[in-house]
N, CA, C and O atoms as CSV, one atom per row, in Angstrom:
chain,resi,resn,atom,element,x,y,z
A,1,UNK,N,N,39.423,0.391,-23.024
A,1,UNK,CA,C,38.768,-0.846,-22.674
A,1,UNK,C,C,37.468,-0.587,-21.940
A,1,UNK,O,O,37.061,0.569,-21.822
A,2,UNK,N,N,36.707,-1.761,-21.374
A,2,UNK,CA,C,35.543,-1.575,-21.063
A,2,UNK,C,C,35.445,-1.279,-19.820
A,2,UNK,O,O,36.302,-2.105,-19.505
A,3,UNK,N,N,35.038,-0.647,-18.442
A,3,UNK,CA,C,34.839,-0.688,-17.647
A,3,UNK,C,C,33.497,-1.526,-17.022
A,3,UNK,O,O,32.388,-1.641,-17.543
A,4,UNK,N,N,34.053,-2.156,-15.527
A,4,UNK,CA,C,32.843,-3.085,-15.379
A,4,UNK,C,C,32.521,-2.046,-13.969
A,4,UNK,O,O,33.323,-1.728,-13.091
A,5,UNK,N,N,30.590,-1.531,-14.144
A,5,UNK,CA,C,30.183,-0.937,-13.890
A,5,UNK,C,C,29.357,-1.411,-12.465
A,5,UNK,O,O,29.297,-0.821,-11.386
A,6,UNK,N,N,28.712,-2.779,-12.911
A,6,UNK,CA,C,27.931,-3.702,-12.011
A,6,UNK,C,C,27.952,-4.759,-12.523
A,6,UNK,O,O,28.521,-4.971,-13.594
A,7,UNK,N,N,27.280,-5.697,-11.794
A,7,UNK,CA,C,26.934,-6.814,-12.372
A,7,UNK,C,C,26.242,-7.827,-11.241
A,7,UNK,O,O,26.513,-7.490,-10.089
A,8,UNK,N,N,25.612,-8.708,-11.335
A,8,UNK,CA,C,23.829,-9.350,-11.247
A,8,UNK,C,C,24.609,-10.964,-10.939
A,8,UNK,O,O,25.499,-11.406,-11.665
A,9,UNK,N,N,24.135,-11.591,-9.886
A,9,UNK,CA,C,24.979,-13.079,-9.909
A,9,UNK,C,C,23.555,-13.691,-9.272
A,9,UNK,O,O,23.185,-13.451,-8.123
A,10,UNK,N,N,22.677,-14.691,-10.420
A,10,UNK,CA,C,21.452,-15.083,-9.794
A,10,UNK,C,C,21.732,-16.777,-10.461
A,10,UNK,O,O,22.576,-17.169,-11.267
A,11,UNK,N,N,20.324,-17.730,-9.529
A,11,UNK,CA,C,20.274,-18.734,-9.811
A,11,UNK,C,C,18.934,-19.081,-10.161
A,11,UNK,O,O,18.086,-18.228,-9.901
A,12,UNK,N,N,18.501,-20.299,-10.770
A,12,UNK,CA,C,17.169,-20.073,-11.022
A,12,UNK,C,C,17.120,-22.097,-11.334
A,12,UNK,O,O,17.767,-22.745,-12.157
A,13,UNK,N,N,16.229,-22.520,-10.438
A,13,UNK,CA,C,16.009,-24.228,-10.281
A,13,UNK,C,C,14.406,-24.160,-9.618
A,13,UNK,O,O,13.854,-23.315,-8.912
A,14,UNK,N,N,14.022,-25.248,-10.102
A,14,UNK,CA,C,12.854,-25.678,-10.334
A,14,UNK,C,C,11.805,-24.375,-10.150
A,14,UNK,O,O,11.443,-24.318,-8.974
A,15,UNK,N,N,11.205,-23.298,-10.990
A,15,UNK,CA,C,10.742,-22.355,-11.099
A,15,UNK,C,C,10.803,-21.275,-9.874
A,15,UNK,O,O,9.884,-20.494,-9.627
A,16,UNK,N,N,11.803,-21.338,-9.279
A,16,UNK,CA,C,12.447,-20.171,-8.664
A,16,UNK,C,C,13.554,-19.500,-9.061
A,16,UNK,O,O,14.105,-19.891,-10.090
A,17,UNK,N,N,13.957,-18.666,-8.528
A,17,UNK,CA,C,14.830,-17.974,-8.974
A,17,UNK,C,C,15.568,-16.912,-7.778
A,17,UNK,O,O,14.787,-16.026,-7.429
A,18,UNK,N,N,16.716,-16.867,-7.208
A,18,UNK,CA,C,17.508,-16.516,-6.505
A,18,UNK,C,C,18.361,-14.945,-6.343
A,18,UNK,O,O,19.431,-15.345,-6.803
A,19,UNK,N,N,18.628,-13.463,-6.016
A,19,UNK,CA,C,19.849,-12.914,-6.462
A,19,UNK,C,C,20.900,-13.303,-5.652
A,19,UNK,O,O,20.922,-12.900,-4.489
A,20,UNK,N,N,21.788,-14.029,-6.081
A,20,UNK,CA,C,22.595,-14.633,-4.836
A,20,UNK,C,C,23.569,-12.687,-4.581
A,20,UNK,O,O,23.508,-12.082,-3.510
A,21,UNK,N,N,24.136,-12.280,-5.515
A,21,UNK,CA,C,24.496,-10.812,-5.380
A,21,UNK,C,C,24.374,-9.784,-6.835
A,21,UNK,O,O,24.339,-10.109,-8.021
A,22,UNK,N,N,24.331,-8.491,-6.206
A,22,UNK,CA,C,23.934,-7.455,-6.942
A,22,UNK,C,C,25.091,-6.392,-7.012
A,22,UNK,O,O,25.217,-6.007,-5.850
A,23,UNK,N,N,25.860,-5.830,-7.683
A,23,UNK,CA,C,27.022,-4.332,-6.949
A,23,UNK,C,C,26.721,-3.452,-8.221
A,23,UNK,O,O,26.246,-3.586,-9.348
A,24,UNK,N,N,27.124,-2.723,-7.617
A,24,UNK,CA,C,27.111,-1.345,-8.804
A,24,UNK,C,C,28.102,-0.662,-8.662
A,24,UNK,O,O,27.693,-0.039,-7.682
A,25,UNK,N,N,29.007,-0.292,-8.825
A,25,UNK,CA,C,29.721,0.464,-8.623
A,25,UNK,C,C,29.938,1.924,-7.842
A,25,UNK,O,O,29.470,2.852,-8.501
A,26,UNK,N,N,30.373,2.211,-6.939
A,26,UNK,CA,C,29.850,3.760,-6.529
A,26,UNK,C,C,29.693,4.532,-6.969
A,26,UNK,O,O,28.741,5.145,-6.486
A,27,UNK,N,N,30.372,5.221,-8.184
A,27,UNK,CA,C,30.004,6.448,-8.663
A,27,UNK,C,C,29.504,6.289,-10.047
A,27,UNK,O,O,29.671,7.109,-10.950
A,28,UNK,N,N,28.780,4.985,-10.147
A,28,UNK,CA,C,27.412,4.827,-10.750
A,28,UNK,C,C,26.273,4.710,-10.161
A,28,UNK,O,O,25.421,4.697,-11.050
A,29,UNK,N,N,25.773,4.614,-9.108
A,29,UNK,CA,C,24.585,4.208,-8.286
A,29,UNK,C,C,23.809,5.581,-8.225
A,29,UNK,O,O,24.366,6.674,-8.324
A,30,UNK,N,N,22.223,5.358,-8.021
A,30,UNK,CA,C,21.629,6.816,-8.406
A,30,UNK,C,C,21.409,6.790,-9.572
A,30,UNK,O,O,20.933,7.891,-9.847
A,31,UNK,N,N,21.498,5.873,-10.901
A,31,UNK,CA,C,21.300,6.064,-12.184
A,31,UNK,C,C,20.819,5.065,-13.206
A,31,UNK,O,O,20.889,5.018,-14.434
A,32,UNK,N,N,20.192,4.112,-12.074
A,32,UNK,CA,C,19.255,3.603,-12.796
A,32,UNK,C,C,20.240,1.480,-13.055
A,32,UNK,O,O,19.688,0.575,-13.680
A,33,UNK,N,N,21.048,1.406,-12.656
A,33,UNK,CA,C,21.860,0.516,-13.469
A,33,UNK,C,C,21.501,-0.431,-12.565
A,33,UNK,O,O,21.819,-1.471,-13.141
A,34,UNK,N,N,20.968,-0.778,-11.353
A,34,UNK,CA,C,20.564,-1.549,-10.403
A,34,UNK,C,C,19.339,-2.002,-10.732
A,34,UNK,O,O,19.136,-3.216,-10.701
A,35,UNK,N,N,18.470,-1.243,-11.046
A,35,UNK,CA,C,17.040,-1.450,-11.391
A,35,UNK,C,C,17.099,-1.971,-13.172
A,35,UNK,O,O,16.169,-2.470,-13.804
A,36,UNK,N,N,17.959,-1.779,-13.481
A,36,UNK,CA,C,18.416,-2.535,-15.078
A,36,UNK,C,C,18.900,-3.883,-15.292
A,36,UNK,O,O,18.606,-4.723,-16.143
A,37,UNK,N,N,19.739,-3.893,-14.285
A,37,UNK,CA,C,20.482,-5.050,-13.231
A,37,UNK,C,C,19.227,-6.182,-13.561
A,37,UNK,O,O,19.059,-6.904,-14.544
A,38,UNK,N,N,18.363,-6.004,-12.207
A,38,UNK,CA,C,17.438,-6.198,-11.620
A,38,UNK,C,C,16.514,-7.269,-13.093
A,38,UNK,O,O,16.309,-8.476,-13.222
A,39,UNK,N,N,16.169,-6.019,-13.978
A,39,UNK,CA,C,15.192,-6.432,-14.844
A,39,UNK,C,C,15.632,-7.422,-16.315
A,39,UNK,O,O,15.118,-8.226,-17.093
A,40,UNK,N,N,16.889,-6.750,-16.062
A,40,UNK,CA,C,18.023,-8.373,-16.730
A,40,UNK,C,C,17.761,-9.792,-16.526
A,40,UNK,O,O,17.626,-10.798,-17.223
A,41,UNK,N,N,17.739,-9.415,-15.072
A,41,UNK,CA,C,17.971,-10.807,-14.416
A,41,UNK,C,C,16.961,-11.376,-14.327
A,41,UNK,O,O,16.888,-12.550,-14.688
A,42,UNK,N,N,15.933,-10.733,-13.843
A,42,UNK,CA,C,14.083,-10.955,-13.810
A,42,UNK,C,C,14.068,-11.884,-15.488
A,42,UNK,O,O,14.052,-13.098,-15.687
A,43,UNK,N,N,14.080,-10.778,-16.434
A,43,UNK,CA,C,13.999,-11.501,-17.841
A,43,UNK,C,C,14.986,-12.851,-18.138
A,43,UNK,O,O,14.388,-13.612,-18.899
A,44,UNK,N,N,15.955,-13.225,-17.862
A,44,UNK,CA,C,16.472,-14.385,-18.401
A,44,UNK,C,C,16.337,-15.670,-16.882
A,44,UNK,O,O,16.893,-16.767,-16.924
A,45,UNK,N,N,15.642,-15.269,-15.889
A,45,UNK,CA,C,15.526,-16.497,-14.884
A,45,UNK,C,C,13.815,-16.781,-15.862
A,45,UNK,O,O,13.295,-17.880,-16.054
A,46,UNK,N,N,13.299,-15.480,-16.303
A,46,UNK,CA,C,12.021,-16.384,-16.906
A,46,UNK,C,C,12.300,-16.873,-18.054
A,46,UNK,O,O,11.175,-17.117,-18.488
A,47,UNK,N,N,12.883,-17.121,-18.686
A,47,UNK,CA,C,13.684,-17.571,-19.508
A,47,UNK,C,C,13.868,-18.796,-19.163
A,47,UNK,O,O,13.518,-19.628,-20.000
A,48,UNK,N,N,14.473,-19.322,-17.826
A,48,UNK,CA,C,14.968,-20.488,-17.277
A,48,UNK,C,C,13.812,-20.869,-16.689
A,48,UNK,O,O,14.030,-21.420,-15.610
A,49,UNK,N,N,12.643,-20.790,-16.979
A,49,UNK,CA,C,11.296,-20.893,-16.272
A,49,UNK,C,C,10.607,-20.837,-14.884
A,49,UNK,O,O,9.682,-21.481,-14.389
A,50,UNK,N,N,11.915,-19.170,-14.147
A,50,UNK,CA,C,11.499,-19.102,-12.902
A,50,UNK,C,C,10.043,-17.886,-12.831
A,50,UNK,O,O,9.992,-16.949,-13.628
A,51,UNK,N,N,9.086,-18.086,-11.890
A,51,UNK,CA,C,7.871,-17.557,-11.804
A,51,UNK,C,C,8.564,-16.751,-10.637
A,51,UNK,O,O,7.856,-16.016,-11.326
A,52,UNK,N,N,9.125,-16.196,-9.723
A,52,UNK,CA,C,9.043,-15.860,-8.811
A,52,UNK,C,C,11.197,-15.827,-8.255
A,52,UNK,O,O,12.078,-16.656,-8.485
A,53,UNK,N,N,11.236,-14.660,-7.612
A,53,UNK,CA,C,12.995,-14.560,-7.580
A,53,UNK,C,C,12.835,-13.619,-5.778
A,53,UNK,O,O,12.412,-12.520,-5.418
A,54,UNK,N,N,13.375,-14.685,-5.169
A,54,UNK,CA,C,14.151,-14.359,-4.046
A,54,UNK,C,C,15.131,-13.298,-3.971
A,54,UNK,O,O,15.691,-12.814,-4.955
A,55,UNK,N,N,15.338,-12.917,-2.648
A,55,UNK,CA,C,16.709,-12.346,-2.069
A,55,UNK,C,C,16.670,-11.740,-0.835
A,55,UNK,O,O,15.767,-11.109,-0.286
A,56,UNK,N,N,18.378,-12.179,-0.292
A,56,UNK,CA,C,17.614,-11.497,1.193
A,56,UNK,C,C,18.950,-9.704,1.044
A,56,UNK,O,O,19.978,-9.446,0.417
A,57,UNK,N,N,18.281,-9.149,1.782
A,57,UNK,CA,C,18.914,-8.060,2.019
A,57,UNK,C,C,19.419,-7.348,3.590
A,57,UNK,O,O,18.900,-7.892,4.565
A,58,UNK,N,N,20.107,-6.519,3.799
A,58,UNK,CA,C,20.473,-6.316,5.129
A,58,UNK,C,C,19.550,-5.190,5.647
A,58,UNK,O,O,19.195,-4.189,5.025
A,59,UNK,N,N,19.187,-5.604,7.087
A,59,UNK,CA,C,17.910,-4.492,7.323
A,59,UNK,C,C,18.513,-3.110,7.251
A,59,UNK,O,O,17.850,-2.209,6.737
A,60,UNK,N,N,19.534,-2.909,7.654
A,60,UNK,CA,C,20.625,-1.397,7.557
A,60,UNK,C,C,20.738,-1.292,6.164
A,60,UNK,O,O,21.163,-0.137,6.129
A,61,UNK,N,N,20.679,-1.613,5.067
A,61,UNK,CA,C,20.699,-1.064,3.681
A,61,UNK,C,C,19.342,-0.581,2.991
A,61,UNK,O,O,18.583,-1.088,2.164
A,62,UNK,N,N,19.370,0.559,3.661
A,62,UNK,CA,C,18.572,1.423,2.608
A,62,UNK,C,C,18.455,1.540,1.310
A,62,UNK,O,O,17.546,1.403,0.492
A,63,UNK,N,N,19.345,1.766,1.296
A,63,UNK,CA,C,19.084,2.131,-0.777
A,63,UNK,C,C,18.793,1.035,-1.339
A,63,UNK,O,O,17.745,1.006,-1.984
A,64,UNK,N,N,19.556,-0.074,-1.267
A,64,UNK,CA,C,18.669,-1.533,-1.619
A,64,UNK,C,C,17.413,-1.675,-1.464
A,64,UNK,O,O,16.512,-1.533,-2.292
A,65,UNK,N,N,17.359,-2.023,-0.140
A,65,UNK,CA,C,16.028,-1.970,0.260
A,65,UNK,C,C,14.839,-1.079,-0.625
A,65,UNK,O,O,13.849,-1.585,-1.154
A,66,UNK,N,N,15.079,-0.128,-0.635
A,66,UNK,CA,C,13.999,1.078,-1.984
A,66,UNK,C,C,14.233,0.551,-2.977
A,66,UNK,O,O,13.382,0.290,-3.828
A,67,UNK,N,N,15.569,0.264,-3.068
A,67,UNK,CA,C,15.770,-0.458,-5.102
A,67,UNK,C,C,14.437,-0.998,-5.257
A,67,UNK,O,O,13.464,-0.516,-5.835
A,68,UNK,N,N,14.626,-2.485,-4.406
A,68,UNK,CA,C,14.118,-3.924,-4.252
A,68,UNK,C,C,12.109,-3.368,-4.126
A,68,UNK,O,O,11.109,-3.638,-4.791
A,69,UNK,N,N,12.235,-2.985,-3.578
A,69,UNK,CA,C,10.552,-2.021,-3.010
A,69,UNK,C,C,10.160,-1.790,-4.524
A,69,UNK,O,O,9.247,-2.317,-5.160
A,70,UNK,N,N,11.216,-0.740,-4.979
A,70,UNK,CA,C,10.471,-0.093,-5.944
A,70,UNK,C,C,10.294,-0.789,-7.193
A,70,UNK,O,O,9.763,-0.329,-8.204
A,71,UNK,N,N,10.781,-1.926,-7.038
A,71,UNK,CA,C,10.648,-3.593,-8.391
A,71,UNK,C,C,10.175,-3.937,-8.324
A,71,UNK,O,O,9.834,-4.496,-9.367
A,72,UNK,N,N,9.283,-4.252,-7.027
A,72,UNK,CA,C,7.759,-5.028,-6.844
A,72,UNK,C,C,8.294,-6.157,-5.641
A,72,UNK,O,O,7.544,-7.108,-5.419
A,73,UNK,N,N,9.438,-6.063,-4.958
A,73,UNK,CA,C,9.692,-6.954,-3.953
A,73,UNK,C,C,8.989,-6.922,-2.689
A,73,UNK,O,O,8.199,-5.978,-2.705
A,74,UNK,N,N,8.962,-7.364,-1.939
A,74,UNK,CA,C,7.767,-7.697,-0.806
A,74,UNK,C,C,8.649,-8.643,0.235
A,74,UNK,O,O,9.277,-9.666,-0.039
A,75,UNK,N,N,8.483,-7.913,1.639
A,75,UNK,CA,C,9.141,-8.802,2.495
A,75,UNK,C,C,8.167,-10.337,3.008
A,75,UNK,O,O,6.951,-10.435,3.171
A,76,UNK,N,N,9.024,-11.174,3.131
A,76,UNK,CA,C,8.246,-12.202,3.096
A,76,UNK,C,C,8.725,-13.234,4.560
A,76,UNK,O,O,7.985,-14.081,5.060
A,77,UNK,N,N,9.974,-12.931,4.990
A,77,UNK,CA,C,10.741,-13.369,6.324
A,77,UNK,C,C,11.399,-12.247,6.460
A,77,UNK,O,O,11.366,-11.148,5.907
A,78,UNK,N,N,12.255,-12.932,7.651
A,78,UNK,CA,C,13.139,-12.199,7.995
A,78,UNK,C,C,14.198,-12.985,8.893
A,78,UNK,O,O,13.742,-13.569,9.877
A,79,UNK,N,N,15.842,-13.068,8.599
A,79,UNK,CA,C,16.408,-14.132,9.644
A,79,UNK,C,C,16.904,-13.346,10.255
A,79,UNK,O,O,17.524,-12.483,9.633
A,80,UNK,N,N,16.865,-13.279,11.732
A,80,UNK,CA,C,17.681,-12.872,12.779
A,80,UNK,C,C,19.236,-13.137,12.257
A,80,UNK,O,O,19.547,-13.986,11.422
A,81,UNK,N,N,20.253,-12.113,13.010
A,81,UNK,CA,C,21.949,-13.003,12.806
A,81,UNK,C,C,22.241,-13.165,12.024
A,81,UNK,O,O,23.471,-13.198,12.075
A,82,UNK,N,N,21.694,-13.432,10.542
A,82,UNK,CA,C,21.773,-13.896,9.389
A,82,UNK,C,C,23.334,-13.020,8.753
A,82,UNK,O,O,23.725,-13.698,7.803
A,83,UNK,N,N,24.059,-12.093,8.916
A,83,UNK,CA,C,25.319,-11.869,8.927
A,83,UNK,C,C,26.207,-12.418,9.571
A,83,UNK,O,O,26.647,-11.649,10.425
A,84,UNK,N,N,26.516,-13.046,9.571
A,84,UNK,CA,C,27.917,-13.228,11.228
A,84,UNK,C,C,28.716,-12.615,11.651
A,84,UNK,O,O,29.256,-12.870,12.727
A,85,UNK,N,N,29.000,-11.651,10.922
A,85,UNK,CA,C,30.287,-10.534,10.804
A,85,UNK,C,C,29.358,-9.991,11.205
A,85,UNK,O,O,28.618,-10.759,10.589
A,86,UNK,N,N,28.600,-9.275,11.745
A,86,UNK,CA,C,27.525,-8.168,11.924
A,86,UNK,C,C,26.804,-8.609,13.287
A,86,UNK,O,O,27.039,-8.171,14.413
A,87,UNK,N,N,25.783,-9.676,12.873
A,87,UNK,CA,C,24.751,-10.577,13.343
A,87,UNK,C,C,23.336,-9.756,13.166
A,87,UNK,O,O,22.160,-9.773,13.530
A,88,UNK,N,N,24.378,-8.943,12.260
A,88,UNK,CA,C,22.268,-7.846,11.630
A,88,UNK,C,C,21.691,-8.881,10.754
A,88,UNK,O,O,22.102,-9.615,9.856
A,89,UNK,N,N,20.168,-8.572,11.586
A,89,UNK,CA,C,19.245,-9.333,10.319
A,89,UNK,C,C,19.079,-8.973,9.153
A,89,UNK,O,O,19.287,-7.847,8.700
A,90,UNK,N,N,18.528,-10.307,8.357
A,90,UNK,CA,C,18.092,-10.070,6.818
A,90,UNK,C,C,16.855,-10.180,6.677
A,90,UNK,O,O,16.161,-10.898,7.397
A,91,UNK,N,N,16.363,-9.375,5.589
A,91,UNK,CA,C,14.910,-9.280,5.108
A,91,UNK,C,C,14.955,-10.238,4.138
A,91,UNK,O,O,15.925,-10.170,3.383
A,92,UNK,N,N,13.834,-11.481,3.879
A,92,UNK,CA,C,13.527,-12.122,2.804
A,92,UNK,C,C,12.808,-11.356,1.976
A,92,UNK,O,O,11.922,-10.704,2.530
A,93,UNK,N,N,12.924,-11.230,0.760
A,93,UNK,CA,C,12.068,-10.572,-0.234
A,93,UNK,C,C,11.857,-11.387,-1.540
A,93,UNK,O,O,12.750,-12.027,-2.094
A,94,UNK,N,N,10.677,-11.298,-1.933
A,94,UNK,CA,C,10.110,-11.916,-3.260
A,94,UNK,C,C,9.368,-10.976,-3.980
A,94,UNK,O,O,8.645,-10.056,-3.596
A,95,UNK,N,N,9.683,-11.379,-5.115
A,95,UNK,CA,C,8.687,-10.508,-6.315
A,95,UNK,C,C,8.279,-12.158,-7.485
A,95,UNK,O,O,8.808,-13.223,-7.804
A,96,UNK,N,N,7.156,-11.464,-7.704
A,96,UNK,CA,C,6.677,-12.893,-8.587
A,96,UNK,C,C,7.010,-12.019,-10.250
A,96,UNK,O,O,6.593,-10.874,-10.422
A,97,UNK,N,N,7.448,-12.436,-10.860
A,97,UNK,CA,C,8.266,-11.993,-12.054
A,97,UNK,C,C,7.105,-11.343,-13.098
A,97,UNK,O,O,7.214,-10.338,-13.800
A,98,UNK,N,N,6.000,-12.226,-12.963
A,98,UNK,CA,C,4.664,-11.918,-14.029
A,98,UNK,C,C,4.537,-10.179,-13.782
A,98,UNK,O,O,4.007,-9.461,-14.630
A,99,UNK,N,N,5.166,-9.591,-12.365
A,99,UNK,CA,C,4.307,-8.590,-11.713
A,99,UNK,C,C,5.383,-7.437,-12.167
A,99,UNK,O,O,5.120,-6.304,-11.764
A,100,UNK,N,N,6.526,-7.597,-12.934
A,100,UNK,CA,C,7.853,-6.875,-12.851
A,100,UNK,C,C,7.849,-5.555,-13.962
A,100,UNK,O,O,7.974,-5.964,-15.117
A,101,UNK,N,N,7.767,-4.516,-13.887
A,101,UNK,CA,C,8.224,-3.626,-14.716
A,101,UNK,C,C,9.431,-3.548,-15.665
A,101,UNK,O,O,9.612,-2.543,-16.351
């Protein structure tokens, strides 16, 4: 059968576009399937006629964080607390889709 590797959970209303979540699996990560993820999702929110796709990320996640960097994302806020379980902040990030590899 198939194994589920990752998978991409986005929204996309009045020409925006959202990643509400992203996972990859662990001993797939490092290989590209995030940044595939990524350009999936980019392609069918423009599809749904979003110009531009949100997401926030946790300031302690590195490797995201570089994913997201290296897609053309750009911090744009940032919420304090924004975990509650934590109360670590989140980075807002946007990429405008026209700009996407």
């Amino acid at each position: 059968g198939e194994v589920l590797c990752g998978f991409i959970l986005m929204r996309a209303v009045a020409g925006e576009a959202e990643v509400l979540t992203i996972v990859v699996a662990p001993h797939h990560r490092s290989a590209g399937l995030g940044r595939d993820l990524l350009g999936r999702g980019a392609a069918t929110a423009i599809v749904a006629g979003a110009r531009e796709v949100f997401l926030e990320v946790a300031t302690s996640n590195t490797p995201a964080r570089q994913l997201y960097e290296d897609f053309g994302f750009v911090e744009v806020a940032r919420r304090e607390g924004y975990y509650a379980r934590t109360g670590e902040d989140a980075l807002v990030l946007r990429c405008a889709l026209e700009e996407t590899s």
